[in-house]
Structures are given as C-alpha cells and as structure tokens.
N, C-alpha and C positions, 0 to 999 in steps of 0.2 A: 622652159620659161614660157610664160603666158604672156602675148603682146595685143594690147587693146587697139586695132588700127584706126585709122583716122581718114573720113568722108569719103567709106565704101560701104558696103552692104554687112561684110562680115564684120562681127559683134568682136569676134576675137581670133588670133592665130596663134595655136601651141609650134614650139620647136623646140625640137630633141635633135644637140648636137652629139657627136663623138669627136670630140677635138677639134677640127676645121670641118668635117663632114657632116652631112646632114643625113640625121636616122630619122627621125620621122618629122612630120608636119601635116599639122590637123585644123583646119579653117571650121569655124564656128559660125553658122549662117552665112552668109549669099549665096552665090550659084552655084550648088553643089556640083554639079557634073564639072563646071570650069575649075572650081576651087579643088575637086580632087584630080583632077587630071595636071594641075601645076604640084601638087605634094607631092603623085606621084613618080615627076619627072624630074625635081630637086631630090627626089631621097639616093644617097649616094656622090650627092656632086658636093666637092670641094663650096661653101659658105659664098666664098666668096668668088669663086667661079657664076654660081648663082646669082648675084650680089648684079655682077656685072651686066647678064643677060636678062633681069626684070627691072633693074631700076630704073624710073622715067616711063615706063607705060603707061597711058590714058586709058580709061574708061568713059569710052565717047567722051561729054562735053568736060567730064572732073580733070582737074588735073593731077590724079592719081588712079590705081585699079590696085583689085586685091592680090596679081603679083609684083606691083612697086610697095604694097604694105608690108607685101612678104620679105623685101628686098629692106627694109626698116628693118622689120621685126631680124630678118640675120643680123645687121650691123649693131643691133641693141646685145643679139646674144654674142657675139664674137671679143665682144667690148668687154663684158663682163668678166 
C-alpha cells in the first residue's frame, strides 16, 4: 500500500505487510539516513507492535515525525 503522510518531509510511505508483519517499508523523500534506519528496524516486527513504539513522536516543533506517519500509515494497512 502507498500512504501519503501528513506535515513531514516525506512525500510518501510504501508498506508491504505479510499478515501482521511488516516486509518491507520504503519512505519517499525526507531524511533519508533517519527514514531508512526506522524501515529497517520495523521490517520483521509484528504492525502493531510497531504501531505502538512510533505513534505520538514529534519532529521538534510538528506535532508529528515520519515514524508517527509510519505508525498511520500501518493502522491504514492493518484496517484494510
């Protein structure tokens, strides 16, 4: 699934689940070294395990960051 996040950097987040697990995740512009160091540390974790330990992070003054987008973007894929 392709998830357009909302007032961060990144344009967009892919996610490829296997049933509750998470195979991959590919962030679509912002901080590349931050965005691929949180893909590659959800790939393998239970959705919503994940779900749990990014939702609610700030990005300094926002009141969100592109691992609370990510933590969207799973509860959109798990729903489906």
């Amino acid at each position: 699934m392709v998830y357009k996040p909302k007032g961060v950097c990144s344009m967009e987040i892919h996610v490829d689940l296997d049933g509750d697990v998470i195979k991959n995740v590919q962030f679509v512009g912002g901080c590349s070294g931050n965005t691929q160091g949180v893909a590659r540390l959800v790939q393998g974790m239970k959705a919503t395990d994940a779900i749990a330990r990014l939702e609610g992070i700030h990005c300094g003054p926002r009141p969100t960051s592109c691992p609370d987008q990510l933590a969207q973007a799973l509860k959109q894929a798990i729903a489906q």
